[in-house]
TITIKOL-278382 format. One line per field, with one value per residue (C-alpha): residue number from 0; residue in three letters; x, y, z. Coordinates in Angstrom, 1 decimal. Layout:
<rs>
fiza = [NUM, ...]
zagu = [ALA, ...]
xx = [X, ...]
yy = [Y, ...]
zz = [Z, ...]
</rs>
This chain:
<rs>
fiza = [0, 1, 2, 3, 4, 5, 6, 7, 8, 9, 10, 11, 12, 13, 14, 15, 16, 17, 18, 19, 20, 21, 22, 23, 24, 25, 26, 27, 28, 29, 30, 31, 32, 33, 34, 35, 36, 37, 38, 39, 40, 41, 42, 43, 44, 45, 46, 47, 48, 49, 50, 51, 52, 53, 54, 55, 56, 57, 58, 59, 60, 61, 62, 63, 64, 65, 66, 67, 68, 69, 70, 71, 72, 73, 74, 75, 76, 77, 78, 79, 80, 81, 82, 83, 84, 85, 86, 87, 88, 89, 90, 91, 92, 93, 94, 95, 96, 97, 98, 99, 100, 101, 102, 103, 104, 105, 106, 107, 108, 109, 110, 111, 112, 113, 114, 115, 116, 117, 118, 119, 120, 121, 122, 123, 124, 125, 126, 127, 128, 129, 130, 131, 132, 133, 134, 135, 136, 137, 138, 139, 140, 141, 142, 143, 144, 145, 146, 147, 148, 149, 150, 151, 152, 153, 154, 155, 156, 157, 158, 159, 160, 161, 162, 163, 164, 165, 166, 167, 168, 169, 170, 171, 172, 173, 174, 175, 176, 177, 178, 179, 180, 181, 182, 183, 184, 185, 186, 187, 188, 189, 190, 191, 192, 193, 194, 195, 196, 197, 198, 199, 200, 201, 202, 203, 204, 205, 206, 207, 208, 209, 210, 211, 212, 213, 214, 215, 216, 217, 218, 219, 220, 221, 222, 223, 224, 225, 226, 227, 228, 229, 230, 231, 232, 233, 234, 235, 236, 237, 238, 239, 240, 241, 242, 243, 244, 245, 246, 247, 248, 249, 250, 251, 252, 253, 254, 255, 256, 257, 258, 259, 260, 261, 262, 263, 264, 265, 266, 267, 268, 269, 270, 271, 272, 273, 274, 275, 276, 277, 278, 279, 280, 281, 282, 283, 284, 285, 286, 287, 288, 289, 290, 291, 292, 293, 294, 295, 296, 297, 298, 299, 300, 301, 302, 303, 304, 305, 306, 307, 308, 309, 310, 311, 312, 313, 314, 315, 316, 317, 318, 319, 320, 321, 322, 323, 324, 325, 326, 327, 328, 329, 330, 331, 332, 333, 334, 335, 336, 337, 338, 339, 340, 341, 342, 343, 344, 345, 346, 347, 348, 349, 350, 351, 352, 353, 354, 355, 356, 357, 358, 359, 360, 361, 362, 363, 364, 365, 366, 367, 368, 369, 370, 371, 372, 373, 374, 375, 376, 377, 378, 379, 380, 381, 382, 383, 384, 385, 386, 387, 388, 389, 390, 391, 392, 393, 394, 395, 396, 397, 398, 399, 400, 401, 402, 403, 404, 405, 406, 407, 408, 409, 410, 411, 412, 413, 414, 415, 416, 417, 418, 419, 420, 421, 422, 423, 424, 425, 426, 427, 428, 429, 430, 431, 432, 433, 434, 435, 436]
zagu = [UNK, UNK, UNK, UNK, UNK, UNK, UNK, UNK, UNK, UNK, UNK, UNK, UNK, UNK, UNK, UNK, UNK, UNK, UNK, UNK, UNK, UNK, UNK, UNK, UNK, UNK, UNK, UNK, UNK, UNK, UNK, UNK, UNK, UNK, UNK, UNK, UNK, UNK, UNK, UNK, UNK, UNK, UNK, UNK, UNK, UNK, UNK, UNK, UNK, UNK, UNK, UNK, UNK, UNK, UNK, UNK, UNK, UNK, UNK, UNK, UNK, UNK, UNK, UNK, UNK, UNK, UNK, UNK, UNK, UNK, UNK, UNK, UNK, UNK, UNK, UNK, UNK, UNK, UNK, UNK, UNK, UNK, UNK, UNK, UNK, UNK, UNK, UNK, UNK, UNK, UNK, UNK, UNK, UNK, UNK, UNK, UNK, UNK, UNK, UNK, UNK, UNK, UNK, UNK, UNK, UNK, UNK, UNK, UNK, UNK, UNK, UNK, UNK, UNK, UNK, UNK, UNK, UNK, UNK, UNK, UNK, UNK, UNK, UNK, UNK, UNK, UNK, UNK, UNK, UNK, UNK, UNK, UNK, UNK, UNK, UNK, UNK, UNK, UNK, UNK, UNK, UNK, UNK, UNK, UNK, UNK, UNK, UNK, UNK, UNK, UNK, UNK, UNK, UNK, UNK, UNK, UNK, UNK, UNK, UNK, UNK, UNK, UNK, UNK, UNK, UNK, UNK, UNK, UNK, UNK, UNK, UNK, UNK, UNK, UNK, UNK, UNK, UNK, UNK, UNK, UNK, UNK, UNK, UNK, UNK, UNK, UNK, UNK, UNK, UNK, UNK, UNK, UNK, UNK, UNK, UNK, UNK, UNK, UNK, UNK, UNK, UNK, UNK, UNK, UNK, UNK, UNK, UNK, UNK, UNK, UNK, UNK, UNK, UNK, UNK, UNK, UNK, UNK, UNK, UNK, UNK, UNK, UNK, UNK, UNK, UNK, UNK, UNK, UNK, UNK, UNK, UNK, UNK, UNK, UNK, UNK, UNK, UNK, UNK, UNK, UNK, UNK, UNK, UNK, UNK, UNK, UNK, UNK, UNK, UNK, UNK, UNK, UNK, UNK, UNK, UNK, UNK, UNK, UNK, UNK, UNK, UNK, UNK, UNK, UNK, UNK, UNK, UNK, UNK, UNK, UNK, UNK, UNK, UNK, UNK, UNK, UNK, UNK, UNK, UNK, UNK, UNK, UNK, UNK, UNK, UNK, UNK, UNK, UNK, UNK, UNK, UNK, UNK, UNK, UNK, UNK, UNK, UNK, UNK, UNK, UNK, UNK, UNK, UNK, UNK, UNK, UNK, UNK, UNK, UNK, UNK, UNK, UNK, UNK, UNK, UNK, UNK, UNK, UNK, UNK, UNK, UNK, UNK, UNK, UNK, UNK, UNK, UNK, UNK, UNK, UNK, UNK, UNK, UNK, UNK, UNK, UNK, UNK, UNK, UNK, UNK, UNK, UNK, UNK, UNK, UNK, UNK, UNK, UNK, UNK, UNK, UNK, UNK, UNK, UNK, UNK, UNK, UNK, UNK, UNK, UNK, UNK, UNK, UNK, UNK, UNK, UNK, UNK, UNK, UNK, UNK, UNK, UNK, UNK, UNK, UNK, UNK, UNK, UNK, UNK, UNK, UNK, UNK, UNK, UNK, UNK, UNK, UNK, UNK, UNK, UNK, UNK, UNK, UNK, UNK, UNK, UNK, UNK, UNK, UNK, UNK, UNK, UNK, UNK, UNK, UNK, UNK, UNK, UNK, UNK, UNK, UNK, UNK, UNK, UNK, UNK, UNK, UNK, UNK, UNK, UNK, UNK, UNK, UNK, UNK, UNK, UNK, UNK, UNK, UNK, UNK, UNK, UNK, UNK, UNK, UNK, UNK]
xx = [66.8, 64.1, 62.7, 62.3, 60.8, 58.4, 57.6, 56.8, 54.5, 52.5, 52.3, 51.2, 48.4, 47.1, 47.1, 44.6, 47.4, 45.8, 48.4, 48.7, 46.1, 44.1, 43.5, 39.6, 37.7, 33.9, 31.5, 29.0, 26.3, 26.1, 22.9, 24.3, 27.0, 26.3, 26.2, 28.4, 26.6, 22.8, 20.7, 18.2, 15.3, 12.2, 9.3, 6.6, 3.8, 5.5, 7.1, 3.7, 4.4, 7.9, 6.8, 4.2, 6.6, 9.6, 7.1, 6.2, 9.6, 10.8, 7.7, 7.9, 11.9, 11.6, 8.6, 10.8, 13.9, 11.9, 10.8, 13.9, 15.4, 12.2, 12.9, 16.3, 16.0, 13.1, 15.4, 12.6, 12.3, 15.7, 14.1, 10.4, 10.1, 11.7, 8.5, 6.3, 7.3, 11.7, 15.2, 18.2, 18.2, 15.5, 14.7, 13.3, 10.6, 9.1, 9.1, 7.7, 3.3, 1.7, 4.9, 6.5, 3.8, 4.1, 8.2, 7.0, 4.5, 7.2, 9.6, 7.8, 4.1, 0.5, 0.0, -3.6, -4.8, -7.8, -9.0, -7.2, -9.4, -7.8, -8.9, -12.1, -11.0, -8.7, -9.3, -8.7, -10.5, -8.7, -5.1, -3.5, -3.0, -1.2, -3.8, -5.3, -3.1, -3.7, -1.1, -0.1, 1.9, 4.3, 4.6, 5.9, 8.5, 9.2, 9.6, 11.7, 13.7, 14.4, 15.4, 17.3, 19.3, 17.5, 16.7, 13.5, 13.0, 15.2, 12.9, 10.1, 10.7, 12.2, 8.2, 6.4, 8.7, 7.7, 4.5, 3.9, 5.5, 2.9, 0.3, 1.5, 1.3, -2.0, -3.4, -2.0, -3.4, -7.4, -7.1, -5.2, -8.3, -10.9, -9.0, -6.2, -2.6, -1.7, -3.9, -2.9, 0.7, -0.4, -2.5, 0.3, 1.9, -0.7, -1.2, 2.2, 1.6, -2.0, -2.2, -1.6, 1.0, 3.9, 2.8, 3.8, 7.9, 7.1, 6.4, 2.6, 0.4, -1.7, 0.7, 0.5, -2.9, -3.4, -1.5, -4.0, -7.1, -5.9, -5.5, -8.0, -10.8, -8.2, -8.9, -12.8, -13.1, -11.4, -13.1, -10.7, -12.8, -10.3, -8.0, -10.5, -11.4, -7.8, -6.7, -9.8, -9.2, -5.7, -6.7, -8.6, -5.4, -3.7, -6.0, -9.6, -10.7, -10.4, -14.4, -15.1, -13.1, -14.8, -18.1, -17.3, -16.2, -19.2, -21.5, -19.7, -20.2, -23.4, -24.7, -22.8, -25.1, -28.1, -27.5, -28.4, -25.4, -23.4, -23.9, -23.3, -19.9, -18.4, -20.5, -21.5, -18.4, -16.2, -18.0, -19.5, -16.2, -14.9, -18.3, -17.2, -13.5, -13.5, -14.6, -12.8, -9.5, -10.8, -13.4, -10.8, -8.4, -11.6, -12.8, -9.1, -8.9, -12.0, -11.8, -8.1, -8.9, -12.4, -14.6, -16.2, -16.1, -13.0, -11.3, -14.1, -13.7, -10.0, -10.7, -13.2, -11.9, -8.5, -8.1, -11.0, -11.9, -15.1, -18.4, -20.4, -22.1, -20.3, -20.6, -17.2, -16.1, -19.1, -17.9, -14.3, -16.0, -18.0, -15.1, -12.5, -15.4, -15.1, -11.7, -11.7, -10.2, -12.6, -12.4, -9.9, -7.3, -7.1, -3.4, -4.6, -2.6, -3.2, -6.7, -6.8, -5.8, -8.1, -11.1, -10.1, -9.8, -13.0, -14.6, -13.7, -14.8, -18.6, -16.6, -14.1, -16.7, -19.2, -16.6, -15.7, -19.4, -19.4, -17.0, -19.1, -16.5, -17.3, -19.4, -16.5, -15.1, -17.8, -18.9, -14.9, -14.5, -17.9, -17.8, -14.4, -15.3, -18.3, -16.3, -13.7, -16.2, -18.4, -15.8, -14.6, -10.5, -7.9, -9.2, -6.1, -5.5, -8.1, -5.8, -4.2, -7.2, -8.8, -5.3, -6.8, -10.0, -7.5, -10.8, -11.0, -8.0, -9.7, -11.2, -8.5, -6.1, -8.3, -8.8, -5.0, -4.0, -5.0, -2.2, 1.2, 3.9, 6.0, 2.9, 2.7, 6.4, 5.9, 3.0, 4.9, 7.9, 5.5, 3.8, 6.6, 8.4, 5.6, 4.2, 7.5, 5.5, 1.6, 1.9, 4.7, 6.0, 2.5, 1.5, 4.5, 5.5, 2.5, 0.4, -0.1, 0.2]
yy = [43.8, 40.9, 43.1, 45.8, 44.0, 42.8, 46.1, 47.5, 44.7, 44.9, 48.9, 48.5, 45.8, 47.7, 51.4, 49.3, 49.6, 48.9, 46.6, 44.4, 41.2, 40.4, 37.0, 36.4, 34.0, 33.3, 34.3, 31.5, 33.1, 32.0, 30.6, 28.2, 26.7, 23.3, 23.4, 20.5, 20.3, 21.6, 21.3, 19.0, 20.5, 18.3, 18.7, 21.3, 18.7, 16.7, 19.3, 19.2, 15.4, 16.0, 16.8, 13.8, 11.0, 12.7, 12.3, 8.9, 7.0, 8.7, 7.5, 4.1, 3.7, 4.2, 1.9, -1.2, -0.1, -0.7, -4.1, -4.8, -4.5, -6.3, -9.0, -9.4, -9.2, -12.0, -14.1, -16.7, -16.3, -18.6, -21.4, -21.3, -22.5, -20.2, -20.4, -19.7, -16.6, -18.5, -17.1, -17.2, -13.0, -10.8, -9.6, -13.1, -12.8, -10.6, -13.1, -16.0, -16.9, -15.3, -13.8, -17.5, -18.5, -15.3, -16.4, -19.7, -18.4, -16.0, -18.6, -21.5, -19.8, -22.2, -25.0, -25.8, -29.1, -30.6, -30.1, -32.3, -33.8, -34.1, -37.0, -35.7, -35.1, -32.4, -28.4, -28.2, -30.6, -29.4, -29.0, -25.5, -24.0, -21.2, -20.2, -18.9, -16.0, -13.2, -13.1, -9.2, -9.0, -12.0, -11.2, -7.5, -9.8, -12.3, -8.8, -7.2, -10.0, -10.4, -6.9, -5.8, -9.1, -9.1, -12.2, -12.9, -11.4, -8.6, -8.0, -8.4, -5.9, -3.6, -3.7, -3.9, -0.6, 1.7, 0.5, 1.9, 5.2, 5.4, 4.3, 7.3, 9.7, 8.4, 8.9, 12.4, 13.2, 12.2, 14.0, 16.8, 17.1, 16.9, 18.7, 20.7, 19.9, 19.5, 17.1, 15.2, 15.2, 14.5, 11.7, 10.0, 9.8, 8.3, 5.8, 4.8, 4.2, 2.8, -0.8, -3.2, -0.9, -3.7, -5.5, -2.3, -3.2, -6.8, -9.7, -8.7, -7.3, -4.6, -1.7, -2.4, -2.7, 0.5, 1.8, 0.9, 1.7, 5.7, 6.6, 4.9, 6.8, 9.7, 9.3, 8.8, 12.4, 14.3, 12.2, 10.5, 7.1, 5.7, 5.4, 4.9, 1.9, 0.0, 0.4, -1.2, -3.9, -4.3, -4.5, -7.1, -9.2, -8.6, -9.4, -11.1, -7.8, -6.1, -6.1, -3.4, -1.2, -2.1, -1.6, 1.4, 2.4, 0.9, 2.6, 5.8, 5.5, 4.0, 7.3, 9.9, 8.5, 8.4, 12.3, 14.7, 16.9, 14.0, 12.8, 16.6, 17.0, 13.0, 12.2, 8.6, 6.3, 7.0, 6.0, 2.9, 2.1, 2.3, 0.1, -3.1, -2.7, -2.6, -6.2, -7.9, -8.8, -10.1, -12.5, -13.2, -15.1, -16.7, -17.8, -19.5, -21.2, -22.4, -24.0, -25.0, -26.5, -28.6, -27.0, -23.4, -22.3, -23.9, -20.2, -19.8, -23.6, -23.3, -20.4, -22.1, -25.7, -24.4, -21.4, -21.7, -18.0, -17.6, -14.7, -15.7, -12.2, -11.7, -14.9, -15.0, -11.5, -11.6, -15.1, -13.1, -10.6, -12.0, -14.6, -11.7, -9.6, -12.3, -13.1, -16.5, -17.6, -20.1, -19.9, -20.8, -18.8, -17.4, -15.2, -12.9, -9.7, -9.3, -10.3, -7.4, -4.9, -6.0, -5.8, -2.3, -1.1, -2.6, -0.8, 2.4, 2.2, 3.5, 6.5, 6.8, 5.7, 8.7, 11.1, 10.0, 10.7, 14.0, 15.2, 14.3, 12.5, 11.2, 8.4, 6.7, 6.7, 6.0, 3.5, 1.3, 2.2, 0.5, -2.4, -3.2, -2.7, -5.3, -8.0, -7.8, -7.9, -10.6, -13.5, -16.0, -15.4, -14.8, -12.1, -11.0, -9.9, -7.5, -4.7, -5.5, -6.7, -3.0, -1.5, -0.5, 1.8, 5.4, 7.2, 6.7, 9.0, 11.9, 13.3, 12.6, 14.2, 17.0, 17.6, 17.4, 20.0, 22.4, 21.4, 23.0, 21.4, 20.7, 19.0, 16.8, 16.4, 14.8, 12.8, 10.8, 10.5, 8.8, 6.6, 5.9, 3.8, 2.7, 1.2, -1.1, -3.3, -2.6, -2.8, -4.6, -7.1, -7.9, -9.2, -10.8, -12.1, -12.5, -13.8, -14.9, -12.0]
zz = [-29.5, -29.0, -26.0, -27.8, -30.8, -28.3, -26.4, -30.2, -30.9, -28.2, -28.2, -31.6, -30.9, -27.9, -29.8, -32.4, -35.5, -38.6, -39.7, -37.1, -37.3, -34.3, -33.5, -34.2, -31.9, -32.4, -29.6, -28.3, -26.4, -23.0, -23.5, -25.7, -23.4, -22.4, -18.2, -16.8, -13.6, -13.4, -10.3, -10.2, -10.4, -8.8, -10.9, -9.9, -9.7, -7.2, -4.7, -2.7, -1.8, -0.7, 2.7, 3.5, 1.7, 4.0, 7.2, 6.2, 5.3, 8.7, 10.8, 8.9, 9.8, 13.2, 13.7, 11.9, 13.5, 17.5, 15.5, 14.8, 18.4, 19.9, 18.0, 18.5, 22.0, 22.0, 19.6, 19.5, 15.9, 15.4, 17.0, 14.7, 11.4, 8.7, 7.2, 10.3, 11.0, 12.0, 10.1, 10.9, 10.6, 12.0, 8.6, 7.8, 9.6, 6.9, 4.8, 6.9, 6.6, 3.8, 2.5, 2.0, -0.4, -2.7, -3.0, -3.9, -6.5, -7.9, -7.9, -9.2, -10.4, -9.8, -10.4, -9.8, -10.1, -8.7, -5.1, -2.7, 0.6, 3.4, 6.0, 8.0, 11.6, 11.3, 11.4, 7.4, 5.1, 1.9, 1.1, 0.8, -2.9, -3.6, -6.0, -2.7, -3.7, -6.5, -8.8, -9.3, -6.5, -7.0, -10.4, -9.7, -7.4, -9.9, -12.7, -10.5, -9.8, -13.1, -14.3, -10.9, -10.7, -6.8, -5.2, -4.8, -1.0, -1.3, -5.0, -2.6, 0.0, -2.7, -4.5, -0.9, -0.1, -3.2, -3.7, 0.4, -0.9, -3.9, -1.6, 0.9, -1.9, -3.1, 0.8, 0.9, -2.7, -1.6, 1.8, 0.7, -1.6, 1.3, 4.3, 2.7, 2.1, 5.8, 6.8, 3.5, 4.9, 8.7, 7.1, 5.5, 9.0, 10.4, 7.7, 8.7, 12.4, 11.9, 13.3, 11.2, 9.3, 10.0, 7.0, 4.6, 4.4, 4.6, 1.6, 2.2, -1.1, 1.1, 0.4, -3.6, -3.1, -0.8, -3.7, -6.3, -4.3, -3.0, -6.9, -8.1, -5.4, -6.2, -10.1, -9.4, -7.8, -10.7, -12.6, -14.4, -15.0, -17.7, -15.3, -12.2, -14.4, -15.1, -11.8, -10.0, -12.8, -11.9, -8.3, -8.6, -9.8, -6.5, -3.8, -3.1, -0.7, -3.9, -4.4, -2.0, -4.6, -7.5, -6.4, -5.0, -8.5, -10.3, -7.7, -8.6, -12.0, -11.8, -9.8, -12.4, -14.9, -13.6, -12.6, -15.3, -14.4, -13.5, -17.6, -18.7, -16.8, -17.5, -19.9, -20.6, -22.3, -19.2, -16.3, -18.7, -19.4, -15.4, -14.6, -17.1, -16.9, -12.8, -12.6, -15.3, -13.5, -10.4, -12.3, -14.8, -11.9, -9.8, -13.2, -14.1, -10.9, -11.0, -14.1, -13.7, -10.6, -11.9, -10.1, -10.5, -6.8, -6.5, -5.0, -2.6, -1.0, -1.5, 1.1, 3.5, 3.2, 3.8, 5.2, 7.1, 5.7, 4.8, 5.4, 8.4, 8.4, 11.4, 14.0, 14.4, 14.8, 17.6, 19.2, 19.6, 20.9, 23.8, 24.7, 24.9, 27.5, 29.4, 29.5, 27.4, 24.0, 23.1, 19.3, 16.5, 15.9, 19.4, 19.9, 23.0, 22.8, 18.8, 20.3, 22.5, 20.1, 17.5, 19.7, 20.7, 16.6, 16.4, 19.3, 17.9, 13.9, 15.1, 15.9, 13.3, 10.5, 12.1, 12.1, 8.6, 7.6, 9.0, 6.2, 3.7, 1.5, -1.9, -2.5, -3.5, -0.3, 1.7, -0.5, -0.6, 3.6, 4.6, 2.1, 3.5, 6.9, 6.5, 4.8, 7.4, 10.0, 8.7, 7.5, 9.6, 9.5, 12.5, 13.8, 15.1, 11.9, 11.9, 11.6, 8.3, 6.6, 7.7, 6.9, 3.5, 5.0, 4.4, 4.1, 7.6, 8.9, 7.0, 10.2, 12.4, 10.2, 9.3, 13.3, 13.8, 11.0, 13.7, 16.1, 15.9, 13.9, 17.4, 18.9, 16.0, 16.3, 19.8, 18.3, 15.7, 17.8, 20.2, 18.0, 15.7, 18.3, 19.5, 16.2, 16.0, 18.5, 18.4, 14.5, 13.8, 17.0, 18.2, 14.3, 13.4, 16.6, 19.1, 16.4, 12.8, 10.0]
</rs>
């Protein structure tokens, strides 16, 4: 009886009786449905940096893992001073020289009083500050710190880490613009290989400064001079080299405005307004320590009392020079392999800076590359160094790059797995552990 019930029911819903009620339900158009699980979807204007970041985190990794291993096998780095270049882990290392006073300055901030003399005799005749260093970098450590939950040297490698990945970008973004996308990508490679590259995952400001100076030239030839203008500013709050940048800007602007169709296509307020922003930051901080500290030129005999950095125009880098032709390190801060290896980078910058030329980059570049070559060049400082402190010149892998884009992607392949190894102790090992960073 209830079967049948049920068979008439249903042969009366399906035949569409009249009297039988369907149950209504509302349609939602599909469109409207909320999707649980959408793809990400990477925006289109950064897809084309997808390719140069992926080739310069994987160049970069190998390069610290080989440092790793080298100095783990050396172990002498348990027996130094954990704050010359000593740990008890490998990894503490990148935090040892320079790198121990930006902890101590995000931990603890300045504290400048008046110049101390030391007793004449010795190779420094005033005591070391850490007003000596700029204070944008320790602050991003000390900010980071603070909103991660971090410590202070993981918060440090964290900022020292992006900020080389921004700086990467920022490389790829001015060559791409000069030499095409794949010499962009080819040239973010390199920058991670480039002597002196060892520095970019360690406590060091050069790769948030490298960051700062790519897109600022990079604003400069859209011209963007707003922005050209606050980053030069800002860079001059993170490191003293930070000069070459801005009067690379103001020369820049200072050249769009004398040009009739320079003023026509900028007009006037933007490059005016790059020209007296660029300055302000770095003559803000000289300014504050000088007057902090009593004396006006305080920074400057901060650097030369010491540091025992100062601009020769050049006697030292030549002294090096001659003493290394002839075998002999008979001049401060002599480490002989990081010697070597200098001497060589410096031997080829005719070359690289002519080939640079050649391209005909912006004035910009030209302008930042050759003031920072000639302030590296002409102060006194360890000159084993030389790499990092010319780590900043990118402008100057725009020809190799451009030259490379014409090589297959498997010859490249070999290339970077060559030099990615390799880096972990020519850029890396050699700086940290041969010498002084």
């Amino acid at each position: 009886m209830s079967t049948a019930a049920s068979s008439e029911a249903t042969d009366s819903t399906e035949s569409g009786d009249a009297g039988a009620e369907r149950p209504r339900t509302s349609r939602i158009p599909l469109s409207r449905i909320p999707r649980l699980s959408r793809p990400l979807r990477v925006p289109d204007g950064l897809r084309p940096y997808g390719a140069p970041l992926l080739l310069y985190g994987a160049t970069k990794l190998v390069g610290t893992v080989v440092f790793a291993i080298l100095l783990m096998a050396s172990g002498e780095y348990r027996e130094k001073n954990p704050r010359f270049g000593g740990g008890a882990h490998w990894w503490d290392v990148l935090a040892t020289w320079d790198g121990w006073w930006y902890l101590q300055v995000a931990e603890k901030g300045y504290d400048p009083g008046p110049l101390r003399r030391l007793d004449p005799g010795g190779m420094f005749t005033v005591e070391q500050n850490s007003v000596a260093f700029f204070p944008l970098y320790p602050g991003l450590i000390r900010g980071t710190s603070e909103v991660t939950g971090l410590g202070l040297y993981g918060s440090g490698i964290l900022v020292s880490v992006i900020a080389s990945f921004v700086a990467a970008a920022g490389v790829y973004a001015v060559i791409s613009l000069l030499a095409g996308a794949r010499a962009g990508t080819i040239a973010a490679g390199l920058w991670a290989v480039a002597p002196g590259s060892g520095v970019e995952w360690a406590v060091y400001s050069e790769s948030v400064f490298v960051a700062i100076a790519a897109w600022c030239c990079y604003c400069v030839m859209k011209g963007r001079w707003v922005a050209a203008g606050l980053l030069a500013f800002v860079a001059g709050l993170n490191r003293p080299t930070s000069a070459a940048l801005i009067g690379a800007v103001g020369l820049a602007a200072l050249v769009t405005l004398a040009r009739r169709e320079g003023r026509a296509k900028h007009g006037v307020a933007g490059p005016v307004y790059a020209m007296c922003a660029a300055p302000l930051g770095l003559l803000t901080y000289v300014a504050w320590v000088g007057l902090s500290m009593g004396e006006l030129t305080a920074y400057f005999t901060l650097q030369r009392d010491g540091w025992l950095h100062f601009f020769d125009f050049g006697a030292y880098t030549l002294d090096v020079l001659g003493n290394t032709a002839i075998g002999k390190h008979d001049y401060i801060f002599a480490f002989s392999v990081p010697d070597l290896l200098a001497v060589q980078l410096v031997l080829a910058l005719p070359f690289l800076v002519v080939l640079m030329l050649r391209k005909r980059p912006p004035l910009v570049l030209v302008a930042y590359t050759l003031a920072s070559i000639v302030s590296v060049l002409g102060t006194q400082q360890i000159f084993g160094n030389t790499s990092r402190y010319l780590l900043p010149c990118f402008p100057l892998l725009l020809a190799p790059a451009a030259a490379m884009s014409r090589l297959s992607w498997p010859v490249l392949t070999v290339f970077f797995a060559t030099a990615a190894p390799a880096s972990g102790w020519y850029a890396h090992f050699a700086l940290f552990e041969l010498g002084i960073p």
